[in-house]
N, C-alpha and C positions, 0 to 999 in steps of 0.2 A: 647791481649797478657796477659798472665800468668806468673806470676814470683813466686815461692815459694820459702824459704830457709829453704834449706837442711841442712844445717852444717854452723857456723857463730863466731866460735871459732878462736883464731888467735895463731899462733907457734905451737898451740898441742890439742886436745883435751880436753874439758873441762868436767865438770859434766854433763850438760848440751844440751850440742852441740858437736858435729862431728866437723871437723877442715871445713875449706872453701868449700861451695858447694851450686849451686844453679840450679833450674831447669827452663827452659822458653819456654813456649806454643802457641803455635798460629796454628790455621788451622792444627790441629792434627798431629803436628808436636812437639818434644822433643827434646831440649838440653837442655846438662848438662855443665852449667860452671862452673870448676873446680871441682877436685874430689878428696878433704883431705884425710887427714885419719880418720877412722872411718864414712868417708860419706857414701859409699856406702849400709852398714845396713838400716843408714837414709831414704836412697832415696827408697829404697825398701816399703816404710810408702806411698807413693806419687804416685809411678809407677813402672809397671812393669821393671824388669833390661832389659828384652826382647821388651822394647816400648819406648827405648830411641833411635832416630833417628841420634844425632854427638855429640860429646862432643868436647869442647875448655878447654884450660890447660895455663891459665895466665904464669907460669911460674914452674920451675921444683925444688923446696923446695915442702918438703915431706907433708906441711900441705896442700898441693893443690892440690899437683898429687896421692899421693903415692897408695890412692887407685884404681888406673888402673890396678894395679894388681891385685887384688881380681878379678875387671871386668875382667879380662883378663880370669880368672878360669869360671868365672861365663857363660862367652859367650863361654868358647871353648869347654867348658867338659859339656856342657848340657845333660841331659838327653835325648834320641833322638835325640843328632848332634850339631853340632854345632851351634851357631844363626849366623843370616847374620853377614857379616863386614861390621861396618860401620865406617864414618869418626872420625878423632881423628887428631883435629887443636889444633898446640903447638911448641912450643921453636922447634930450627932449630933440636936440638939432644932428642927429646924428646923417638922417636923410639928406641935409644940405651942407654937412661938413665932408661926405662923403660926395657930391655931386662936385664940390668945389677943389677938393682931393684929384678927380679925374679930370677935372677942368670941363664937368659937363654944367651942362644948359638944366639949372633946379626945377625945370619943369620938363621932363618926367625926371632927372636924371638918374638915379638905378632904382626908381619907381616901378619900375617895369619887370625885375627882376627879381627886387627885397619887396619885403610887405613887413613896411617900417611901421615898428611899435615901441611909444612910448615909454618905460621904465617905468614900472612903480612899485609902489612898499612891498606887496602884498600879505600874505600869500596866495598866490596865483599858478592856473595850471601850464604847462607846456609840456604840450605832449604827456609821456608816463611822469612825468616829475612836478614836486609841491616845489616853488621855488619861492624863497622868502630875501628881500633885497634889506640893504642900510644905506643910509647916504654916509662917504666915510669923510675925512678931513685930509683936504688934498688940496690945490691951487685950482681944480675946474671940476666941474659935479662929477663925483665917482662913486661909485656902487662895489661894494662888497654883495655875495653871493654864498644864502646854505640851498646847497640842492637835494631834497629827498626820495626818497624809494624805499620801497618795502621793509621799510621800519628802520632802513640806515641813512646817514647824511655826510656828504661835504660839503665847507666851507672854503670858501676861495675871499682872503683878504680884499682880493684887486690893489691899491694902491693904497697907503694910508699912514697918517701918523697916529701916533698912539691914541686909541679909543677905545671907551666905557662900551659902546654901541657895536665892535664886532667883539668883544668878549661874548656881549650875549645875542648877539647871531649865531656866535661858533659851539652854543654852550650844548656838551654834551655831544659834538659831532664826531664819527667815527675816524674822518682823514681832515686835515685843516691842514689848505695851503696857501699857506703867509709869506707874504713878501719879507724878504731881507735884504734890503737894499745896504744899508749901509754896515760899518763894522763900528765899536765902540769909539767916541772921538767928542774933542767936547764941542764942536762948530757946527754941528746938523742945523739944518733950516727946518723950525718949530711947522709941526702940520704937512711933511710931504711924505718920509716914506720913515720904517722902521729901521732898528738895527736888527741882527740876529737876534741879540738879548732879550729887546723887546716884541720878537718874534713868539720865542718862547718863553717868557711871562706871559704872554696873550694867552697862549696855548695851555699855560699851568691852570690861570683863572679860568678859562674857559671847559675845563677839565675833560679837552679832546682825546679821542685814542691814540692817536697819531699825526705826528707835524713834520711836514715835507717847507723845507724851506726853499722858498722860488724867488723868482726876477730878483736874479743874480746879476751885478752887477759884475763886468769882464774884469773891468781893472782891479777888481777885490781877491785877496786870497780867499776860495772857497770854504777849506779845511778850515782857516782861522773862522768865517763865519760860523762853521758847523760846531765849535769849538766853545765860539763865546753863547753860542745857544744850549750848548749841553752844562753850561758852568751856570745857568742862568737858574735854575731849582723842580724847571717839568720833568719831572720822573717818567713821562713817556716813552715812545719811540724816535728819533725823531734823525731824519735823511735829510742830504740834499735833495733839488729833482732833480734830473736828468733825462734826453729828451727820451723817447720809449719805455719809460718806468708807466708800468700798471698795477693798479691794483681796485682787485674787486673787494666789493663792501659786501 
């Protein structure tokens, strides 16, 4: 399995980075998790837009999804036709937050294109991958994400305040990539995103291989994130992302 980050930016795009977006490989197979704004140029660096097999959509703020739209132009008005439909797992109203996005008519609006599926606990198959979901603690339903393969896993936070529930989603994954939205401070609003520290506290209990810390927020010193995360007691690995950073499991 193959993981690259596509986009690693958190609330908006930065210099840098595209907002949230990651790609996952195995057995010639393509998904895309999440798909910010400004990811979609990104992904194009990576892989064909035409050789992505499903995408999943943690939740429906604009730094995750927004670009389905673009895909949405990109797969129907191709030149020669349309490309297949393929899957698109996300939030229950993802289908109509996405039609209203485009300013299209909810009947079909990129019905024609996505073949929209519900979100649920599972574990459940897509394509070569065991994917097992959590609902995390956020302001509108958001999904954290362990994806597996051939006896290895990542773990993708999505958005989240501190929880018991991806401790043990992430527990024992090979790469876990956790949001670090904020830096140490005592004003955070209770239930929306992490700091570094409690990035990696998640990642000590959860007793991951490796913790890549993402959606980065632009106006944050990186390095002091990276910083207050190493000072936090996980003995692991642990990186910023950055966009083109790969690594196989």
């Amino acid at each position: 399995m193959r993981v690259t980050v596509i986009g690693c930016s958190g609330s908006f795009p930065g210099p840098d980075s595209p907002a949230s977006s990651y790609l996952i490989e195995a057995d010639g197979f393509a998904l895309v998790l999440d798909l910010g704004n400004g990811a979609l140029g990104s992904l194009q660096r990576f892989r064909s837009l035409y050789e992505i097999d499903a995408v999943c959509i943690s939740h429906l703020h604009a730094d995750h999804c927004l670009d389905l739209c673009g895909y949405w132009v990109a797969r129907t008005y191709r030149p020669g036709g349309p490309a297949p439909k393929i899957p698109v797992h996300g939030p229950a109203d993802t289908a109509d937050r996405m039609a209203r996005a485009y300013d299209l008519d909810p009947d079909p609006g990129m019905t024609e294109t996505f073949d929209f599926h519900t979100l649920r606990r599972g574990p459940y198959d897509i394509g070569p991958f065991r994917v097992t979901t959590a609902l995390m603690p956020h302001p509108v339903e958001a999904f954290a994400f362990r994806i597996e393969y051939g006896g290895r896993a990542v773990a993708y936070s999505g958005d989240t305040g501190p929880s018991g529930d991806l401790v043990e989603l992430a527990r024992g994954a090979d790469l876990f990539l956790c949001e670090a939205s904020f830096l140490d401070g005592p004003e955070h609003p209770p239930e929306l995103h992490l700091t570094a520290r409690e990035a990696a506290e998640h990642a000590a209990r959860a007793e991951v291989g490796r913790l890549v810390l993402t959606h980065l927020v632009p106006w944050n010193d990186r390095e002091l994130s990276l910083n207050e995360a190493k000072a936090a007691g996980y003995d692991g690995d642990i990186e910023l992302a950055r966009v083109g950073a790969r690594y196989t499991l």
